[in-house]
mmCIF file as gemmi writes it, N, C-alpha and C atoms, coordinates in Angstrom:
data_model
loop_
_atom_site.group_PDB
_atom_site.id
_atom_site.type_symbol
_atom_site.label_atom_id
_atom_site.label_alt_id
_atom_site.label_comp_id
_atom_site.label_asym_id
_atom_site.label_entity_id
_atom_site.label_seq_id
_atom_site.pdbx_PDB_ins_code
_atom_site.Cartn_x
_atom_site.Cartn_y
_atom_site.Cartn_z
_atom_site.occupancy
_atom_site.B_iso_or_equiv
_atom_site.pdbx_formal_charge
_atom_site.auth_seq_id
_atom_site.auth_asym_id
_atom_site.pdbx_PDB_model_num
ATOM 1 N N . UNK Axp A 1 ? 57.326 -2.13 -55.943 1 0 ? 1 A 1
ATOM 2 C CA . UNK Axp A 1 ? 56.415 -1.488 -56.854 1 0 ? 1 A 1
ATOM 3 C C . UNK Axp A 1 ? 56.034 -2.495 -57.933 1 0 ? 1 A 1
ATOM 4 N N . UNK Axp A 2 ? 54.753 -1.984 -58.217 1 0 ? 2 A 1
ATOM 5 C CA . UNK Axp A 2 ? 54.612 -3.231 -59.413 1 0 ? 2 A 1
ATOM 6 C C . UNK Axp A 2 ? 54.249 -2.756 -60.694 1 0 ? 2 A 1
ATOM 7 N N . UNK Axp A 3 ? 54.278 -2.998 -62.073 1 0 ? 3 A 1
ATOM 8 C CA . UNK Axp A 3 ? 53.802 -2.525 -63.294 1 0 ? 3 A 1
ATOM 9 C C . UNK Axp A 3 ? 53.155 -3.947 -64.048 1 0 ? 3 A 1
ATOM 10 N N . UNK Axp A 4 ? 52.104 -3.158 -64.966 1 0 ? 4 A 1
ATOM 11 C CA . UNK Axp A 4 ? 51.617 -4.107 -65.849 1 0 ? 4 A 1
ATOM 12 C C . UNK Axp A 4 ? 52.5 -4.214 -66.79 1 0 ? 4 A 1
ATOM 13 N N . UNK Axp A 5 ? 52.272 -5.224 -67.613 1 0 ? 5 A 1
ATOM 14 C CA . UNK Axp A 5 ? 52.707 -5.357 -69.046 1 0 ? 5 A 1
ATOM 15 C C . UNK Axp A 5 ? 52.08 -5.639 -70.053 1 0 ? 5 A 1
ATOM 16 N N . UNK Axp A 6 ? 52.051 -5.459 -70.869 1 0 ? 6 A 1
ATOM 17 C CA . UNK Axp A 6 ? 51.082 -6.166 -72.007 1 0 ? 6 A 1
ATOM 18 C C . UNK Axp A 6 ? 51.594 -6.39 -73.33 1 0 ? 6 A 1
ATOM 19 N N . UNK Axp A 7 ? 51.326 -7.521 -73.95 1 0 ? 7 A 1
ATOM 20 C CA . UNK Axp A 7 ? 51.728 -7.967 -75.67 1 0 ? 7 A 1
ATOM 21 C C . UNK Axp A 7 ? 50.912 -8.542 -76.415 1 0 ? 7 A 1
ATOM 22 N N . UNK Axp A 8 ? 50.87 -8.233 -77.071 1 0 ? 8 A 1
ATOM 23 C CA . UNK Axp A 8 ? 50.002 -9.192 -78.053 1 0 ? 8 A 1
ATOM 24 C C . UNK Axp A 8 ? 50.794 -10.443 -79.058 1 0 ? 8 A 1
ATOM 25 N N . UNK Axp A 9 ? 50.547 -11.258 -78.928 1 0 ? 9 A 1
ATOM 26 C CA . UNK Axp A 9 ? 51.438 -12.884 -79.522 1 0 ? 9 A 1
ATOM 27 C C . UNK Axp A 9 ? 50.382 -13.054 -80.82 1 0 ? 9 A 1
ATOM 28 N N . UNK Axp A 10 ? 51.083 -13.078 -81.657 1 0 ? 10 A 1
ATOM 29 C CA . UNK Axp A 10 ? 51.212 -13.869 -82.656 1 0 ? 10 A 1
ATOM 30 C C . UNK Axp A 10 ? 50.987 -15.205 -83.224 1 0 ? 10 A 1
ATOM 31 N N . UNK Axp A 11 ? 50.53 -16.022 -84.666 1 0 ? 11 A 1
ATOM 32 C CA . UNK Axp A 11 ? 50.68 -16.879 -84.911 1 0 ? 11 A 1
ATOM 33 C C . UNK Axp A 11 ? 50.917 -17.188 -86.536 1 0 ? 11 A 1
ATOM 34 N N . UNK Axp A 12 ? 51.807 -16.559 -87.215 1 0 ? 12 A 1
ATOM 35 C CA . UNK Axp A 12 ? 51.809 -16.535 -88.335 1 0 ? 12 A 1
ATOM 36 C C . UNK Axp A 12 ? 51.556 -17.88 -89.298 1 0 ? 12 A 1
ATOM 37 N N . UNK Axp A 13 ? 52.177 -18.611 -88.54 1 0 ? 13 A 1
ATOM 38 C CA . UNK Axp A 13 ? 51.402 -19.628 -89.702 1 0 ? 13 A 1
ATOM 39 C C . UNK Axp A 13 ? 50.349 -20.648 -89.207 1 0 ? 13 A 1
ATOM 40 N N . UNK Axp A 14 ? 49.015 -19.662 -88.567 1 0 ? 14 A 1
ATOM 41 C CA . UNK Axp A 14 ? 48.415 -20.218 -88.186 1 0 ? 14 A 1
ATOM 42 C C . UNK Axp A 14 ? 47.572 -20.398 -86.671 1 0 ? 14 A 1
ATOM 43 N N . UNK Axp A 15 ? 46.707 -21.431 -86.1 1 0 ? 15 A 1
ATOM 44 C CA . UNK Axp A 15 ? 46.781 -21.274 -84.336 1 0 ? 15 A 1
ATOM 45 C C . UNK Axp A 15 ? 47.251 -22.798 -83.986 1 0 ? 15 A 1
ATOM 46 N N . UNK Axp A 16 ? 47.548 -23.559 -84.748 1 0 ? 16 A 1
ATOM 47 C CA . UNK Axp A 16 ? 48.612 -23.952 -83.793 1 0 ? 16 A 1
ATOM 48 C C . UNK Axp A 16 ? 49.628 -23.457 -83.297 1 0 ? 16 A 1
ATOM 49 N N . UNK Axp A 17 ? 50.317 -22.503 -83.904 1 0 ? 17 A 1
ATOM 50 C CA . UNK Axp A 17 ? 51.715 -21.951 -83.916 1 0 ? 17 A 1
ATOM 51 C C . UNK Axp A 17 ? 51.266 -20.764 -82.661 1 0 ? 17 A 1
ATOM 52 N N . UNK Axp A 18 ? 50.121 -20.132 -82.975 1 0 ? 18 A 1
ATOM 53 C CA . UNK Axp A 18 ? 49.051 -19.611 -81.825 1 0 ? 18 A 1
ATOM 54 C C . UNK Axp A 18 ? 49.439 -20.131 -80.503 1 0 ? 18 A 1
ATOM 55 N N . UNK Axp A 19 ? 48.917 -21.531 -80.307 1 0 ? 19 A 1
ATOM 56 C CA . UNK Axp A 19 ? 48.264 -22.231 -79.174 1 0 ? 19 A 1
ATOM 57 C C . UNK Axp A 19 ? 49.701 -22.793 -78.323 1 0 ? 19 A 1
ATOM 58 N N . UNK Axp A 20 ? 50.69 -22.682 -79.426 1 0 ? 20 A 1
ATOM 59 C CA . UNK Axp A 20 ? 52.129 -22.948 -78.344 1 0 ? 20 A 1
ATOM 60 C C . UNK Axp A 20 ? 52.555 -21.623 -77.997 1 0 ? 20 A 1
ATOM 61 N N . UNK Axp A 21 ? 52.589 -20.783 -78.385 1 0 ? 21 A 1
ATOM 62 C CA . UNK Axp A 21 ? 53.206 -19.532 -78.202 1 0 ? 21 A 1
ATOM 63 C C . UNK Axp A 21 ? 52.469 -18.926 -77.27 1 0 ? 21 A 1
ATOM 64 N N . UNK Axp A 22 ? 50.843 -18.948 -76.58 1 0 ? 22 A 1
ATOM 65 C CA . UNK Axp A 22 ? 50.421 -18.334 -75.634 1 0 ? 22 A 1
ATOM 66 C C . UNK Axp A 22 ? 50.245 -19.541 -74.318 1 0 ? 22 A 1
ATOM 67 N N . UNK Axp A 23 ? 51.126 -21.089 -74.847 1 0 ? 23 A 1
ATOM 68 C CA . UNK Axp A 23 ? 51.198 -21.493 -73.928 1 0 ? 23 A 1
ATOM 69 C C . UNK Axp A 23 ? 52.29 -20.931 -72.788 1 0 ? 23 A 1
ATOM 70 N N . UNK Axp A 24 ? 53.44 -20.882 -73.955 1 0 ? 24 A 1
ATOM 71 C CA . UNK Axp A 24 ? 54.823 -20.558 -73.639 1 0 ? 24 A 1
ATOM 72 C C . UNK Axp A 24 ? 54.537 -19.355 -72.165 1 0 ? 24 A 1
ATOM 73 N N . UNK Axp A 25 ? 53.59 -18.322 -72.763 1 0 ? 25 A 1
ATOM 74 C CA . UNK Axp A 25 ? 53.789 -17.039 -71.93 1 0 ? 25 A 1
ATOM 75 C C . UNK Axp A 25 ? 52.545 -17.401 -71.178 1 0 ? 25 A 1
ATOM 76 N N . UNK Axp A 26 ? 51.423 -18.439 -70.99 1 0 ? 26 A 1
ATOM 77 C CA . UNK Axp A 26 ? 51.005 -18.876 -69.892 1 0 ? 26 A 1
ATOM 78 C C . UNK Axp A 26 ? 51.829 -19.387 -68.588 1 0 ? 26 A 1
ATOM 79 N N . UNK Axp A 27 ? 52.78 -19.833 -69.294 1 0 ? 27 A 1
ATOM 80 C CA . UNK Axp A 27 ? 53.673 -20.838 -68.449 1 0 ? 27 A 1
ATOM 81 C C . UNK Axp A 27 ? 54.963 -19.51 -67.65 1 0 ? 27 A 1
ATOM 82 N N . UNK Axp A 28 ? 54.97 -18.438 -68.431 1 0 ? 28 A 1
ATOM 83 C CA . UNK Axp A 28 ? 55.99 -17.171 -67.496 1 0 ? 28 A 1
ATOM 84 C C . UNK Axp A 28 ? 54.651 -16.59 -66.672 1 0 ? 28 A 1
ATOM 85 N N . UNK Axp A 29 ? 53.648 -16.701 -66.404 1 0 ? 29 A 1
ATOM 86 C CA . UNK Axp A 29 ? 52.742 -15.847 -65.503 1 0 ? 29 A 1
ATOM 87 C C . UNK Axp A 29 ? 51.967 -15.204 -66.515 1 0 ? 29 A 1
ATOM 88 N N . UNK Axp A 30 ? 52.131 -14.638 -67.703 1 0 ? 30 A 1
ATOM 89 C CA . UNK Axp A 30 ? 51.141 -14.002 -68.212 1 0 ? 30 A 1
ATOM 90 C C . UNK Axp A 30 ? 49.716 -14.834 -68.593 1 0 ? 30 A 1
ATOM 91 N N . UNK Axp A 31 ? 48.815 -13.947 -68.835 1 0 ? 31 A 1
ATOM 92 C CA . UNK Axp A 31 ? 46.888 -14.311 -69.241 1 0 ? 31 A 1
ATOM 93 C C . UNK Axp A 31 ? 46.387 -13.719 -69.931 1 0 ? 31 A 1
ATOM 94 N N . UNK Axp A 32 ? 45.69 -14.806 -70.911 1 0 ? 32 A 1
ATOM 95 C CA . UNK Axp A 32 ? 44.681 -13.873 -71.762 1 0 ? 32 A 1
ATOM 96 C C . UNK Axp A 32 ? 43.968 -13.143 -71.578 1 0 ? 32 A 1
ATOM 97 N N . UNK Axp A 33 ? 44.118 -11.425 -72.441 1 0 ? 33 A 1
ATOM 98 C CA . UNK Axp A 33 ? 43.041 -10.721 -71.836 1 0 ? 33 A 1
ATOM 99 C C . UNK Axp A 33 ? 42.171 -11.27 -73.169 1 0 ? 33 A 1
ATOM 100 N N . UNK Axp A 34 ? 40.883 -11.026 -73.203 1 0 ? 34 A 1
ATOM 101 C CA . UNK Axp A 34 ? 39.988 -10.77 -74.305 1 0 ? 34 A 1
ATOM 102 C C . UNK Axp A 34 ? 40.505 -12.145 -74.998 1 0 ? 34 A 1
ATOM 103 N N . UNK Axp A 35 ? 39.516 -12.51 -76.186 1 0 ? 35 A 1
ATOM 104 C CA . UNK Axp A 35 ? 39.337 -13.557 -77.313 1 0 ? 35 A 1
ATOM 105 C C . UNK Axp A 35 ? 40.697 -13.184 -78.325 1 0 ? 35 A 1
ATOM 106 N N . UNK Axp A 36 ? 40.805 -14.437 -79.271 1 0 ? 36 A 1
ATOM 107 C CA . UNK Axp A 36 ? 41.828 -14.174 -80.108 1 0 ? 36 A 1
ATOM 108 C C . UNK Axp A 36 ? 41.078 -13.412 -81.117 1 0 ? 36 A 1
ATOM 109 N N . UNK Axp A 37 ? 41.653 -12.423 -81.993 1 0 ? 37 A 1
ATOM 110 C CA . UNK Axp A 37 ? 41.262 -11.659 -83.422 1 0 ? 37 A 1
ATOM 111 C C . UNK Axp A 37 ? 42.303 -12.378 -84.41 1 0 ? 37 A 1
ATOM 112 N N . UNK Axp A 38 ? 41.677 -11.798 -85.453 1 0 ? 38 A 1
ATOM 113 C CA . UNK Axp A 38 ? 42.279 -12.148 -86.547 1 0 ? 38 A 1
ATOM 114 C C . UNK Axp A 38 ? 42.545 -10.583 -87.663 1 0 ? 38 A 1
ATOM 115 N N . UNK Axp A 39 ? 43.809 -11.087 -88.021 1 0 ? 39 A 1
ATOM 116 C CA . UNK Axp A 39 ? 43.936 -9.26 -88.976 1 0 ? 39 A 1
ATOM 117 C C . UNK Axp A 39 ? 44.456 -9.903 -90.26 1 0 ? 39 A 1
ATOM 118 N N . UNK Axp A 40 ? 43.971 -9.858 -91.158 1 0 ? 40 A 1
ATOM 119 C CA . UNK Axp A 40 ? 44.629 -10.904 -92.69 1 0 ? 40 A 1
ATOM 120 C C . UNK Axp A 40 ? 44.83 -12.117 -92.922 1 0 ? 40 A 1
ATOM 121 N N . UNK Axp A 41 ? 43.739 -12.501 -92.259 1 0 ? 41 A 1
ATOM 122 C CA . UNK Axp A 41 ? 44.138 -13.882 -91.545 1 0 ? 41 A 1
ATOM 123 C C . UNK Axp A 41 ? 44.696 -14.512 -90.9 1 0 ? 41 A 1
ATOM 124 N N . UNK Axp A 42 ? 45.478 -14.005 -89.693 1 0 ? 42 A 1
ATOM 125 C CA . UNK Axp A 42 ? 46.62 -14.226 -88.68 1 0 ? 42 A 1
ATOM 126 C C . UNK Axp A 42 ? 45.422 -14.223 -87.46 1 0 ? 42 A 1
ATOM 127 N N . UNK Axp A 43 ? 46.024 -15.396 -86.552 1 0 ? 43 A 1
ATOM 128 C CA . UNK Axp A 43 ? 45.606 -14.69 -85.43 1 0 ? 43 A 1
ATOM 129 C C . UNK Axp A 43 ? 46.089 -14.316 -84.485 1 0 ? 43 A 1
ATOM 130 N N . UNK Axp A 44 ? 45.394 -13.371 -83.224 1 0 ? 44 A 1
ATOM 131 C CA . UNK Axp A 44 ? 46.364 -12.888 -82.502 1 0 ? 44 A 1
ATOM 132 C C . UNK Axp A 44 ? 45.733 -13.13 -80.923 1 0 ? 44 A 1
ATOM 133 N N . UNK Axp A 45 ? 46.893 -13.069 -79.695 1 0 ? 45 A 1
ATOM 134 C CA . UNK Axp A 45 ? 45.958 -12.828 -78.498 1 0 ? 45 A 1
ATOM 135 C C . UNK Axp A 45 ? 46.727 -11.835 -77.481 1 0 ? 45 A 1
ATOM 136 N N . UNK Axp A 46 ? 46.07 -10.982 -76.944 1 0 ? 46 A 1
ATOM 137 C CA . UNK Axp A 46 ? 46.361 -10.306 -76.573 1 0 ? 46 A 1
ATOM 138 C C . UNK Axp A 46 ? 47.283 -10.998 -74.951 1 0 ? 46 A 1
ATOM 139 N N . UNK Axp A 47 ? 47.656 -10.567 -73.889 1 0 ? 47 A 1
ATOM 140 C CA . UNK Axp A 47 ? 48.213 -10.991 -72.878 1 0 ? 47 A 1
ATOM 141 C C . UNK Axp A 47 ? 48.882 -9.894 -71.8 1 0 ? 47 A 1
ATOM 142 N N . UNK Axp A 48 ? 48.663 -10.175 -70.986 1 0 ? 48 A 1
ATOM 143 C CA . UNK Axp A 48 ? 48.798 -9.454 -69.614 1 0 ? 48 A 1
ATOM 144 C C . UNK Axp A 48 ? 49.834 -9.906 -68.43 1 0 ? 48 A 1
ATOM 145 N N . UNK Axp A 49 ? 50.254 -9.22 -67.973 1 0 ? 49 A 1
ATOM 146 C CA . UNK Axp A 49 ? 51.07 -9.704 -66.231 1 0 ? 49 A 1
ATOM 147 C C . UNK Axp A 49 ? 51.252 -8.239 -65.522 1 0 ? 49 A 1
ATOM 148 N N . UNK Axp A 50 ? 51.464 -8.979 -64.375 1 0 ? 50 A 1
ATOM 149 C CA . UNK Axp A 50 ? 51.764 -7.798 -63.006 1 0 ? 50 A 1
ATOM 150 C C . UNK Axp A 50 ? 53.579 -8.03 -62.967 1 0 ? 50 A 1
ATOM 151 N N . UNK Axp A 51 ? 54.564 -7.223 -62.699 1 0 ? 51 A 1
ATOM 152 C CA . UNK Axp A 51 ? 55.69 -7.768 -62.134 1 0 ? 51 A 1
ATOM 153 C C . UNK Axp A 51 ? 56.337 -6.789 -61.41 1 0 ? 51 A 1
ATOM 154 N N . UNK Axp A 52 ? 57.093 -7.16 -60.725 1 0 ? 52 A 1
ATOM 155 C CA . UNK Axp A 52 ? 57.729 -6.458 -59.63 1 0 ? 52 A 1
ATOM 156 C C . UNK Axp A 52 ? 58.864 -5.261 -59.95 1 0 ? 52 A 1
ATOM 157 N N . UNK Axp A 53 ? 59.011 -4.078 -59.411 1 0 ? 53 A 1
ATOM 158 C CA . UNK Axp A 53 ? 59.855 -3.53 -59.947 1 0 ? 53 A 1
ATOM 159 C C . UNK Axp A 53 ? 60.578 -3.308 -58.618 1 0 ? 53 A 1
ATOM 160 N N . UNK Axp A 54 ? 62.311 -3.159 -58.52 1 0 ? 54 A 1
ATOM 161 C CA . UNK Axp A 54 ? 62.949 -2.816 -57.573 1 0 ? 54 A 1
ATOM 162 C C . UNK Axp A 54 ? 62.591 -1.524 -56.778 1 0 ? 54 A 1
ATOM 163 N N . UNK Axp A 55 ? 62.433 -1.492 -55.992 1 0 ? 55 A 1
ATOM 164 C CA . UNK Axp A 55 ? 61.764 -0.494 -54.57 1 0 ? 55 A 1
ATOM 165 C C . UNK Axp A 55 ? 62.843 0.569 -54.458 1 0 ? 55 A 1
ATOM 166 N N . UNK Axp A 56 ? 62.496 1.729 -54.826 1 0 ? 56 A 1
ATOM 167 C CA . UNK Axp A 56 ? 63.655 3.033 -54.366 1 0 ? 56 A 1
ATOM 168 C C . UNK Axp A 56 ? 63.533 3.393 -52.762 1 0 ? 56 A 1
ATOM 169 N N . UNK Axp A 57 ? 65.059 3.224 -52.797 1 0 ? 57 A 1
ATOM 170 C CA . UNK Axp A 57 ? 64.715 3.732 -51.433 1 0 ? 57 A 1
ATOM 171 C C . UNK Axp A 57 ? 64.951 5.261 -51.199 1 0 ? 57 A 1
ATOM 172 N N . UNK Axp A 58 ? 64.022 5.493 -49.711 1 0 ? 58 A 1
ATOM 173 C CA . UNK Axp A 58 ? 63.621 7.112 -49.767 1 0 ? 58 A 1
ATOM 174 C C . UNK Axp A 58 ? 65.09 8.255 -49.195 1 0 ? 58 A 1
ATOM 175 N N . UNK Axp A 59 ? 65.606 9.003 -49.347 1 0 ? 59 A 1
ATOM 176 C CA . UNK Axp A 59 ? 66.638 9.828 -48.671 1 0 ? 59 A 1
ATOM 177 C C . UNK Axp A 59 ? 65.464 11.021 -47.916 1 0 ? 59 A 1
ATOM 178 N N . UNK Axp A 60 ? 66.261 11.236 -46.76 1 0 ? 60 A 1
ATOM 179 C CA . UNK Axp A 60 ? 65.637 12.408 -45.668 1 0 ? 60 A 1
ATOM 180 C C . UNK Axp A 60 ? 65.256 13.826 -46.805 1 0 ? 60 A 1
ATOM 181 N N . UNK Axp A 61 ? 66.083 13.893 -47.95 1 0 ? 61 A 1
ATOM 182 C CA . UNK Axp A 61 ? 65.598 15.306 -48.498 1 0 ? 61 A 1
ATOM 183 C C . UNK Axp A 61 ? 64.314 14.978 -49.541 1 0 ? 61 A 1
ATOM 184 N N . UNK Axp A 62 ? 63.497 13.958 -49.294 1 0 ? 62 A 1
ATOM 185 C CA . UNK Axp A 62 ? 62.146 14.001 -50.074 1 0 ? 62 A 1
ATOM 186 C C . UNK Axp A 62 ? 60.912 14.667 -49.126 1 0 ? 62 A 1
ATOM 187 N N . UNK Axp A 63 ? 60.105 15.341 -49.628 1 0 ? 63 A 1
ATOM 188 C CA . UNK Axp A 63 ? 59.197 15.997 -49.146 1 0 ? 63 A 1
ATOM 189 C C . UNK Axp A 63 ? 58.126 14.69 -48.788 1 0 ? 63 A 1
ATOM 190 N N . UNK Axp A 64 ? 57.545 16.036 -46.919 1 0 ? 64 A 1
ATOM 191 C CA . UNK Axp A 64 ? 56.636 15.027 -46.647 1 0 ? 64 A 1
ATOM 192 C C . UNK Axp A 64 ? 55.33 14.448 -47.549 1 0 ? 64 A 1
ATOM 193 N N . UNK Axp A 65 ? 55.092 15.466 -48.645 1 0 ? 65 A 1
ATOM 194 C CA . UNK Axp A 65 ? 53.931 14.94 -49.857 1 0 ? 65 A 1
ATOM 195 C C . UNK Axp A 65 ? 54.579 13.152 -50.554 1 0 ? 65 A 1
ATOM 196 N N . UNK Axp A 66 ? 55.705 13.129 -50.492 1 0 ? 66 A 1
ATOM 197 C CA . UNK Axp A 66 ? 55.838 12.152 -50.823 1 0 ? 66 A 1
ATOM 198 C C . UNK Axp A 66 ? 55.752 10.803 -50.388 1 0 ? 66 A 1
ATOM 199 N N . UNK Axp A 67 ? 56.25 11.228 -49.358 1 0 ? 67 A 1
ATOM 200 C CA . UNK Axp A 67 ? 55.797 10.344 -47.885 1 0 ? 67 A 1
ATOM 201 C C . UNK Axp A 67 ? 54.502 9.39 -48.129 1 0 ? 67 A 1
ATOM 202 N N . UNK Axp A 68 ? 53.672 10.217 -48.215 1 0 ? 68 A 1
ATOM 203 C CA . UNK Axp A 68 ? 52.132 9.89 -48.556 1 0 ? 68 A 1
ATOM 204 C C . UNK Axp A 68 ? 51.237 9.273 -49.83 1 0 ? 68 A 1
ATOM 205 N N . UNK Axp A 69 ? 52.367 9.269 -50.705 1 0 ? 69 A 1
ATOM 206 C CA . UNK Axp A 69 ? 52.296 8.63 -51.818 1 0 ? 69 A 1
ATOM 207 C C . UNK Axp A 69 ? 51.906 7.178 -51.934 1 0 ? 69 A 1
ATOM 208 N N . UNK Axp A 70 ? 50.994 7.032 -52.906 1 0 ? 70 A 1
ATOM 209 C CA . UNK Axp A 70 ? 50.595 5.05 -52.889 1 0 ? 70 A 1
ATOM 210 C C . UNK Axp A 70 ? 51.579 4.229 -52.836 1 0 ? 70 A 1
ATOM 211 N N . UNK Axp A 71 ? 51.206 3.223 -51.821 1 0 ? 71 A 1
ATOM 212 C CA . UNK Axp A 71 ? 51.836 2.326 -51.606 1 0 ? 71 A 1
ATOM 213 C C . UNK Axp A 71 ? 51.786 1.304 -52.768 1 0 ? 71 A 1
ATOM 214 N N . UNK Axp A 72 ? 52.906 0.502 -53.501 1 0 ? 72 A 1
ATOM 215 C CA . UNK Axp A 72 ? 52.764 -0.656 -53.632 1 0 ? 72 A 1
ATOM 216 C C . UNK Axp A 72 ? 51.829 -1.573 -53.537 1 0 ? 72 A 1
ATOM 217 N N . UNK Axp A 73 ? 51.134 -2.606 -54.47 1 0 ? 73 A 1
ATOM 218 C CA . UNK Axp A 73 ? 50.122 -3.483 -54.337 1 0 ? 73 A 1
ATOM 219 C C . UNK Axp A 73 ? 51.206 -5.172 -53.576 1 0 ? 73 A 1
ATOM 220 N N . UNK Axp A 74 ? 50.387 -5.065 -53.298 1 0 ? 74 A 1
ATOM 221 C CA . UNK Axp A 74 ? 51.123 -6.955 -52.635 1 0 ? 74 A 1
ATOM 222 C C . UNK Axp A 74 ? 50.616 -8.073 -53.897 1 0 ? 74 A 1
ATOM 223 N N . UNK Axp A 75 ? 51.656 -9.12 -53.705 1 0 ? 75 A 1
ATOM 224 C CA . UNK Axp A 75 ? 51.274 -9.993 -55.053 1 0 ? 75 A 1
ATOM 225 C C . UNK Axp A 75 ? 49.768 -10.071 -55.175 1 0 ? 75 A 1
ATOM 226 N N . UNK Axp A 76 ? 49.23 -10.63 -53.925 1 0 ? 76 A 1
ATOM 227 C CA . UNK Axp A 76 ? 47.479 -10.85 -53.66 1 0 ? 76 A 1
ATOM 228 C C . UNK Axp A 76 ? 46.721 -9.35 -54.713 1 0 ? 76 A 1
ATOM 229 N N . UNK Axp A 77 ? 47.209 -8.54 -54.621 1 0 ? 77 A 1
ATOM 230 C CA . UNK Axp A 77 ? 45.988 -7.367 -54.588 1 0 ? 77 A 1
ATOM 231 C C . UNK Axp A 77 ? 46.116 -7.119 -56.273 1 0 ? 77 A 1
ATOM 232 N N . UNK Axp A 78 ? 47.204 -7.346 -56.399 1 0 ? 78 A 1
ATOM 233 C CA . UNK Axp A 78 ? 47.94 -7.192 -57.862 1 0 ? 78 A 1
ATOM 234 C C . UNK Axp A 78 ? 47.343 -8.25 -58.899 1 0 ? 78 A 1
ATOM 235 N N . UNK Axp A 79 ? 47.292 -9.609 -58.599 1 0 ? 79 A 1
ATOM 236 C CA . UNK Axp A 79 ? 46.982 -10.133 -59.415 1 0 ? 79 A 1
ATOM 237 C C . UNK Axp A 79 ? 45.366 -10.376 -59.176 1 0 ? 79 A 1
ATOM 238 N N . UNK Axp A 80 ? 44.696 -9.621 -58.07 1 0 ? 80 A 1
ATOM 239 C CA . UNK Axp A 80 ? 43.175 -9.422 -58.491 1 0 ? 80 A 1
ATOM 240 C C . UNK Axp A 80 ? 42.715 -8.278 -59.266 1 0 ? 80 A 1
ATOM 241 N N . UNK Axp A 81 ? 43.429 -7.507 -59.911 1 0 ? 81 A 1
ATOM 242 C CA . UNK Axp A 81 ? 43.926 -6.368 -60.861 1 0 ? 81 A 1
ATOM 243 C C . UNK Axp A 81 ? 43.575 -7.155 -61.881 1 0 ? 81 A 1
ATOM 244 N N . UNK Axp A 82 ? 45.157 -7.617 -61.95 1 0 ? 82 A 1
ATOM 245 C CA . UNK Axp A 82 ? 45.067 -8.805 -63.54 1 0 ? 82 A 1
ATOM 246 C C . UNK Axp A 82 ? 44.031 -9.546 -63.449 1 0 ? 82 A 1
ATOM 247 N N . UNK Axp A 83 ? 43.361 -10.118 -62.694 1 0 ? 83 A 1
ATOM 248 C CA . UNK Axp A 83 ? 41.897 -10.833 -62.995 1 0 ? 83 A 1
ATOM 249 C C . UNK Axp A 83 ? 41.424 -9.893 -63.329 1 0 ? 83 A 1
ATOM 250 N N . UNK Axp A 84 ? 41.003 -8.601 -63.087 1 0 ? 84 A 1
ATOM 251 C CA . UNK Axp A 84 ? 39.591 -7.754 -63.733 1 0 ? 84 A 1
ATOM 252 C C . UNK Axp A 84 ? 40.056 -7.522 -64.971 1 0 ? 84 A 1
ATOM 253 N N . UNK Axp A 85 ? 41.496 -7.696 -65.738 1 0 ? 85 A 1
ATOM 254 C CA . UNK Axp A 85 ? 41.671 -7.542 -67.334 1 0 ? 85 A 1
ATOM 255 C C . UNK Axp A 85 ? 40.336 -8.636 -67.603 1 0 ? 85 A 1
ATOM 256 N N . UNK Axp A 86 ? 40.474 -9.629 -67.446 1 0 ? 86 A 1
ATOM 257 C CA . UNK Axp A 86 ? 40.086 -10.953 -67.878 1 0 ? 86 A 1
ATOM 258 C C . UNK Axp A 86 ? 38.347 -11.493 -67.788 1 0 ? 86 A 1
């Protein structure tokens, strides 16, 4: 199964302090969604990822409605998801 995530990073004193800190979480898989803002003069950028969550497995007493339930995205389909944030 997979879930989004999302944060918004920080740069308090500044965008250099910016420009390492959304390297940092470039470099774990996450991407900028949208432009940086600014709120009091800080700026900020928002950021995105797909990640995997451990797969339950099913027992015989779940109903067949469940059965039928969405499947899981595959890494491929998932991170053309996270491209349409962007």
């Amino acid at each position: 199964m997979k879930k989004a995530e999302y944060k918004v990073v920080s740069g308090p004193e500044g965008l250099p302090q910016l420009e390492k800190r959304v390297t940092e979480y470039l470099n774990k898989g996450w991407k900028p969604v949208g432009g940086v803002g600014f709120n009091a003069g800080f700026p900020y950028q928002a950021m995105a990822r797909i990640v995997s969550l451990p797969v339950k497995t099913r027992n015989n007493s779940e109903s067949a409605a469940d059965s039928t339930a969405e499947h899981p995205l595959g890494a491929m389909d998932a991170m053309k998801k996270l491209d349409e944030l962007t």
